[in-house]
C-alpha positions as CSV (number, residue, x, y, z in Angstrom):
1,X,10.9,-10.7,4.4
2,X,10.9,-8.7,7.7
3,X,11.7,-11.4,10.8
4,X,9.2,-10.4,12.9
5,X,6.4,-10.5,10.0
6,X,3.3,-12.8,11.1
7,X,3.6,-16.3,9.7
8,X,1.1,-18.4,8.6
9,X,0.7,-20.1,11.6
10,X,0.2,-17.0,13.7
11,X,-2.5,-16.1,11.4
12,X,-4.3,-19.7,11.6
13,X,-4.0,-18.8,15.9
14,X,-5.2,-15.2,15.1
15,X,-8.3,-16.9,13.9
16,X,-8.6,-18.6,16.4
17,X,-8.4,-15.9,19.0
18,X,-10.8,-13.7,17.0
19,X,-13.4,-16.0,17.2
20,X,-16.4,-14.7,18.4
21,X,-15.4,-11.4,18.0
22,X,-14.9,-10.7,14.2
23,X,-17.8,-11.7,12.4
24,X,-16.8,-14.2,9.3
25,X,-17.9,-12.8,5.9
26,X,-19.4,-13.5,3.5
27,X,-18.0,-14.8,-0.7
28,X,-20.0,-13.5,-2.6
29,X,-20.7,-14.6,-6.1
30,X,-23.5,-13.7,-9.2
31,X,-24.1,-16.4,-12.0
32,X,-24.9,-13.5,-14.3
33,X,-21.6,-11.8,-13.5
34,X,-19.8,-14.5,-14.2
35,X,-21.4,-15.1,-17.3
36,X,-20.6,-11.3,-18.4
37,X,-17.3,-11.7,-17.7
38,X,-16.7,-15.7,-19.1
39,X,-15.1,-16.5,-15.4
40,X,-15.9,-16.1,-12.0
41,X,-15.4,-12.8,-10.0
42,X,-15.7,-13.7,-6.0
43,X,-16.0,-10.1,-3.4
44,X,-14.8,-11.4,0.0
45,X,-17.2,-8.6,1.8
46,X,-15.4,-7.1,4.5
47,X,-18.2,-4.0,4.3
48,X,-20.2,-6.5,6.2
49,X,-17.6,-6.8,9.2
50,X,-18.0,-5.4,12.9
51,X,-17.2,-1.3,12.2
52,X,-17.5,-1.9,8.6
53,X,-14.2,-2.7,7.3
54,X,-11.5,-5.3,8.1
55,X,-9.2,-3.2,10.3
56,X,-11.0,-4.4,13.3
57,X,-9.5,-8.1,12.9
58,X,-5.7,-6.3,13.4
59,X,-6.6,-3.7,16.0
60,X,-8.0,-6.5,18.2
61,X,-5.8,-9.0,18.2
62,X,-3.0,-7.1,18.8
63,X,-4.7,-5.6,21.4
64,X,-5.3,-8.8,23.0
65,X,-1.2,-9.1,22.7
66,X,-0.9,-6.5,25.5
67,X,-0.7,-7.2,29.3
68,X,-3.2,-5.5,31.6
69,X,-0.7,-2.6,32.7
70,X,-0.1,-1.7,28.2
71,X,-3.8,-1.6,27.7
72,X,-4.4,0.6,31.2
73,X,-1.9,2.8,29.3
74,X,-4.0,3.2,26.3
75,X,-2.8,3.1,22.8
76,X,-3.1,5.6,19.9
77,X,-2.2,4.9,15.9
78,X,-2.7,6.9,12.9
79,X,-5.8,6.2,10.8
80,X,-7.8,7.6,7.8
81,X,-10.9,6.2,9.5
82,X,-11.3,2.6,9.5
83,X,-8.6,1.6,11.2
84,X,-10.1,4.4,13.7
85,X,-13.0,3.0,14.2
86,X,-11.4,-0.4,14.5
87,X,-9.1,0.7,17.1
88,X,-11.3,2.4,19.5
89,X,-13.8,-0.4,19.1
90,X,-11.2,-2.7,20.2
91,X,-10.0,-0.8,23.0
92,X,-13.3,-0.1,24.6
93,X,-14.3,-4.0,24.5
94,X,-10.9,-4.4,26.6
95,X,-11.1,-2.0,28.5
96,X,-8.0,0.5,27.3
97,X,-8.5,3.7,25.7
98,X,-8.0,5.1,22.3
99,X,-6.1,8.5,20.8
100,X,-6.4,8.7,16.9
101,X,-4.4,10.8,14.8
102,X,-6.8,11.4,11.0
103,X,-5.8,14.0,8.3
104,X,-8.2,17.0,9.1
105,X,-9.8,16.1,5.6
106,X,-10.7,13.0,7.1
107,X,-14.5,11.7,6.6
108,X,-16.5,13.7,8.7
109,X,-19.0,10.7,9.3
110,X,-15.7,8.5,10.3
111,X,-14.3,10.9,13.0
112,X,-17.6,11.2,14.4
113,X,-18.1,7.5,15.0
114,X,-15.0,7.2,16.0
115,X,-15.8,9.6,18.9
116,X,-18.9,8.0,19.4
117,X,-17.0,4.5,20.3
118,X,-15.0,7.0,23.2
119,X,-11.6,7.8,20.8
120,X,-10.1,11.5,21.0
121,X,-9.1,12.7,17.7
122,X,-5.8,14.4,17.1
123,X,-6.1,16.2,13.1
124,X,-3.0,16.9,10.9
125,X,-2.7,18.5,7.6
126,X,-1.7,15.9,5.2
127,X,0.3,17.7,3.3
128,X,2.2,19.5,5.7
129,X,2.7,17.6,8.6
130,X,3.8,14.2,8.9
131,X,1.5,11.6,11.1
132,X,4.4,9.6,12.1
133,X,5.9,12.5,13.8
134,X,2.5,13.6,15.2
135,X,2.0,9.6,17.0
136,X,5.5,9.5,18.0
137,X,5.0,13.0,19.9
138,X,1.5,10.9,21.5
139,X,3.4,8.5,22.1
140,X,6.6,9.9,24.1
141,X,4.0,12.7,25.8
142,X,1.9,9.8,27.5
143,X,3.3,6.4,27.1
144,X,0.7,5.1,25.4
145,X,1.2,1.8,23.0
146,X,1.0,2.3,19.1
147,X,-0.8,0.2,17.4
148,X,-0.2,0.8,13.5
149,X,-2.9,0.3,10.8
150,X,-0.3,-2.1,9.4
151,X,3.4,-2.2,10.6
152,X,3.2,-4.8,13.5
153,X,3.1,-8.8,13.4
154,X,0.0,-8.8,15.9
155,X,-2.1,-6.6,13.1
156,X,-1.2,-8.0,10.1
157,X,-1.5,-11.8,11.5
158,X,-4.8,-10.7,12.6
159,X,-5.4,-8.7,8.8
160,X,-4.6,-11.9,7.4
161,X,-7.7,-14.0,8.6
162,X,-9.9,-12.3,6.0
163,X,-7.6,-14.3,3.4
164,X,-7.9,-17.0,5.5
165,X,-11.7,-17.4,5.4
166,X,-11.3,-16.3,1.7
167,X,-9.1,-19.6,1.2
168,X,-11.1,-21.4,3.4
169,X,-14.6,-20.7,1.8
170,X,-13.3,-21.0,-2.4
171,X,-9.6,-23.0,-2.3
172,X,-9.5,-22.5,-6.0
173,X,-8.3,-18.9,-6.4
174,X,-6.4,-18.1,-10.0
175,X,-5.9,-14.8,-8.4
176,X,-7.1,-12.5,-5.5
177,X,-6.6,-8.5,-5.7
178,X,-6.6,-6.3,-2.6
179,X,-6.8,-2.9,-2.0
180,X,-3.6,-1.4,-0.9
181,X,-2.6,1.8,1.3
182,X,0.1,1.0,4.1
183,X,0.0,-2.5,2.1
184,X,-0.9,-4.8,5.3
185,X,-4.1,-6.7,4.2
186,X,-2.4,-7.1,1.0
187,X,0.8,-8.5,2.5
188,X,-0.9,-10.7,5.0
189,X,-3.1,-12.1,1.9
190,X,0.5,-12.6,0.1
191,X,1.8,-14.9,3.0
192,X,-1.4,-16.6,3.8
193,X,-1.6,-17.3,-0.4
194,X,2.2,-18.2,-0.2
195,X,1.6,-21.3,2.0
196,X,-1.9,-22.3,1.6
197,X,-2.1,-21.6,-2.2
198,X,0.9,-21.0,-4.1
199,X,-0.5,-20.8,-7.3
200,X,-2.6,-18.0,-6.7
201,X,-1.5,-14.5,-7.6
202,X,-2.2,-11.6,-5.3
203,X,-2.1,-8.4,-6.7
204,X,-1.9,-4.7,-4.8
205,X,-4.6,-2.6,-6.2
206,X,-4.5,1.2,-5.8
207,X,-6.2,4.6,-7.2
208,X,-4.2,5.5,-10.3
209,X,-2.7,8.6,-8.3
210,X,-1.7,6.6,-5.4
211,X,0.1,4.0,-7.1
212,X,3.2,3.8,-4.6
213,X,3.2,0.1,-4.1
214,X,3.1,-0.8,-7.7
215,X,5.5,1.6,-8.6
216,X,8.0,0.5,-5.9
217,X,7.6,-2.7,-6.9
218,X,8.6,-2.3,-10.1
219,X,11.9,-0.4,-8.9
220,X,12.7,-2.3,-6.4
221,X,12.5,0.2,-3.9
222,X,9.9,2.4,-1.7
223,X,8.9,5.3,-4.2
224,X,6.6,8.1,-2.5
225,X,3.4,10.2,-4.3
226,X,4.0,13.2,-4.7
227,X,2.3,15.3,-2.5
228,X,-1.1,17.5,-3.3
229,X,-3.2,15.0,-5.1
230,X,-6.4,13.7,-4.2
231,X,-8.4,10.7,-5.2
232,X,-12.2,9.4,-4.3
233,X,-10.2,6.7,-2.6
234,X,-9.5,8.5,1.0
235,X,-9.3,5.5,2.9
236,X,-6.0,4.3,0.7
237,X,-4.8,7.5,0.4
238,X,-1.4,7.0,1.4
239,X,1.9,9.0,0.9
240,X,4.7,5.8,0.8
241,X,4.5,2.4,1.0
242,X,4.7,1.2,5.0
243,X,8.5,-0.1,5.8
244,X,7.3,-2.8,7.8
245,X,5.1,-4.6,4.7
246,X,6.9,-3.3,1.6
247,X,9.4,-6.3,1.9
248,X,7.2,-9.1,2.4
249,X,4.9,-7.3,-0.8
250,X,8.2,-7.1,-2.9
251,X,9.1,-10.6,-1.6
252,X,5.5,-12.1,-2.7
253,X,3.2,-10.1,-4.8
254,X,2.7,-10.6,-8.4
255,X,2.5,-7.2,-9.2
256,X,0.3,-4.1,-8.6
257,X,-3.0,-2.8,-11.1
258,X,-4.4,0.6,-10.9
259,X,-7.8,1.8,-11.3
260,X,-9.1,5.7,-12.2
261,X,-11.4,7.4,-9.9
262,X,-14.1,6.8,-12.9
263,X,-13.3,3.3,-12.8
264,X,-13.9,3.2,-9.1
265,X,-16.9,5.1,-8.8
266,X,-18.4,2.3,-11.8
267,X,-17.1,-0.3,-9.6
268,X,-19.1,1.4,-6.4
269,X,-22.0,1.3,-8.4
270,X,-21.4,-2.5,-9.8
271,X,-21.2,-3.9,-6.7
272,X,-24.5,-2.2,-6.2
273,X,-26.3,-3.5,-8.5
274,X,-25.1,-6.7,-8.9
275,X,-24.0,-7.9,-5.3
276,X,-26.4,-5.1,-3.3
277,X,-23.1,-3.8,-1.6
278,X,-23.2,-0.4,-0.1
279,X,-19.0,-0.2,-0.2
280,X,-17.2,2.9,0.0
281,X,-14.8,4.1,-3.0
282,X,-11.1,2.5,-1.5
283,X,-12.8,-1.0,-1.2
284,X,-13.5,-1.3,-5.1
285,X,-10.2,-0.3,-6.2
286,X,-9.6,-4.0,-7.0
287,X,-13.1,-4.9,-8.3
288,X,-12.4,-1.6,-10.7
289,X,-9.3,-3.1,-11.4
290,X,-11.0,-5.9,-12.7
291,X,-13.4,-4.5,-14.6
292,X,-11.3,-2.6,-16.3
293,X,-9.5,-5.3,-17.6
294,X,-5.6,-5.3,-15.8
295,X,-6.2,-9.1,-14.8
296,X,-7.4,-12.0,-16.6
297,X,-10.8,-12.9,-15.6
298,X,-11.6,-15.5,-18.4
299,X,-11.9,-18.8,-17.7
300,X,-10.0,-18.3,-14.0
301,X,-11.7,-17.5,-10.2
302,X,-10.7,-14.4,-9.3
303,X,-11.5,-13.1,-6.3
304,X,-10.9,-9.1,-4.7
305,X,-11.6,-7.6,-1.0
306,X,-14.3,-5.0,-0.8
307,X,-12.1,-4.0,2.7
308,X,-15.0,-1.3,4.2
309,X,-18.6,0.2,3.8
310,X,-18.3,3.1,6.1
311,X,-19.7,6.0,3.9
312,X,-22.3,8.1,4.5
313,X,-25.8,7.7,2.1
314,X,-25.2,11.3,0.2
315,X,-21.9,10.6,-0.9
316,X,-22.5,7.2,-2.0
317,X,-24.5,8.4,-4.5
318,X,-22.6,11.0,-5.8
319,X,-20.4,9.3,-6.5
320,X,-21.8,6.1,-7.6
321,X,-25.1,7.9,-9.4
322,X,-25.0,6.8,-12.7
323,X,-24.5,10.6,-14.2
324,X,-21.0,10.5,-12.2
325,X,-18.7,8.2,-13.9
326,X,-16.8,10.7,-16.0
């Protein structure tokens, strides 16, 4: 595991710090669910959280990590949206400022509340251009600080307080699934499992086209997509697993499950109809997952992230319209 990963004390002290700030979510759980599926299925929902998703919880605290004179400087990151709109949250309640780098296919609805929170946008063609190179460029042009959607000990100890409260709320967890781009809220949920719960597994969960993680996994090594696919699942849409959390994922995870974009869109619209969660298609990967029958529900507590809600009303229900699950 990567030496300057967060530990599971950091992550208890990010807690602490975020108090006030993050709002704790809710576990959510339906006796007729359970029933359905002969265990029970627990949705930590993270759609419910300040911005909508989880990325919040990182961006801030390792905002708060900064001096005065770093924040003054402002900070910029690469983001698909959430992590967006959790950065430039962040930064304008401490006063810094925010540049965000998003794929040009980026949600419409998330760049525009990200500029609505005071963030300039940088776009980049995904397939073309690499959004490493595009930051460090930011970066070296202005001095500003990076702050990663995943890669830094700050943002994955402050990640790791959704499994915290997840622990925390239901200590009885057979397994818990997350859904899994760069792979930090899946590796901060592997180290805060590893000490507080050792007997439950944590699984990556991913679009069946964006299966990095479980494919490097299984070799041992980081294994890229290949480039010019899409999937439903934008916000997890990532190219190779992050270097910073592949280790500690290879290190601790059970394994990684899949889920097609049918599955996820049925998933969208279970969680709807069951839980009355608006969540948008990344966050259900691992509820799809589920569903479709890649872990072993029966008789066990198994519990998944639904990481983000931030999708607009129209495309909610296309895809989750009950015509669309083809």
């Amino acid at each position: 595991m990567n030496e300057n990963s967060a530990t599971f004390d950091e992550i208890q002290s990010a807690q602490t710090a975020l108090s006030g700030v993050t709002a704790r979510t809710p576990v959510l759980e339906n006796a007729e669910v359970n029933a359905r599926l002969g265990g029970r299925l627990l949705l930590k929902a993270e759609s419910f959280q300040r911005t909508g998703a989880f990325k919040i919880r990182g961006a801030y605290h390792r905002l708060q990590s900064l001096t005065a004179e770093e924040r003054a400087r402002g900070v910029v990151s690469y983001s698909s949206g959430n992590h967006a709109l959790g950065l430039a949250q962040a930064a304008g309640m401490l006063g810094s400022s925010a540049v965000l780098v998003m794929p040009s296919d980026a949600s419409p609805a998330k760049m525009n509340a990200t500029r609505a929170l005071g963030a300039r946008i940088v776009t980049f063609d995904r397939d073309t251009e690499n959004s490493a190179d595009v930051v460090a460029r930011i970066t070296s042009q202005s001095g500003r600080i990076e702050v990663p959607p995943s890669g830094n000990k700050h943002v994955l100890a402050g990640a790791g307080t959704v499994a915290l409260e997840l622990l925390e709320d239901s200590p009885a967890l057979d397994a818990m699934l997350v859904p899994c781009g760069g792979g930090g809220l899946t590796a901060a949920s592997a180290i805060v499992m590893a000490e507080g719960s050792p007997q439950t597994r944590v699984f990556a969960a991913e679009p069946a086209l964006f299966d990095d993680t479980r494919r490097s996994l299984e070799a041992g090594k980081r294994i890229a997509n290949p480039t010019g696919q899409r999937t439903v699942c934008d916000a997890i849409m990532t190219p190779i697993p992050n270097a910073f959390t592949f280790p500690i994922n290879l290190e601790l995870l059970a394994g990684g499950v899949t889920a097609s974009d049918a599955d996820v869109r049925a998933a969208m619209r279970f969680a709807f109809e069951y839980f009355k969660i608006v969540a948008e298609p990344g966050a259900v990967v691992g509820l799809a997952a589920i569903l479709n029958g890649q872990v072993e529900i029966k008789n066990k507590t198994v519990a998944t992230v639904i990481t983000g809600g931030n999708i607009e009303l129209s495309r909610f229900m296309a895809l989750a319209g009950a015509d669309n699950d083809t």
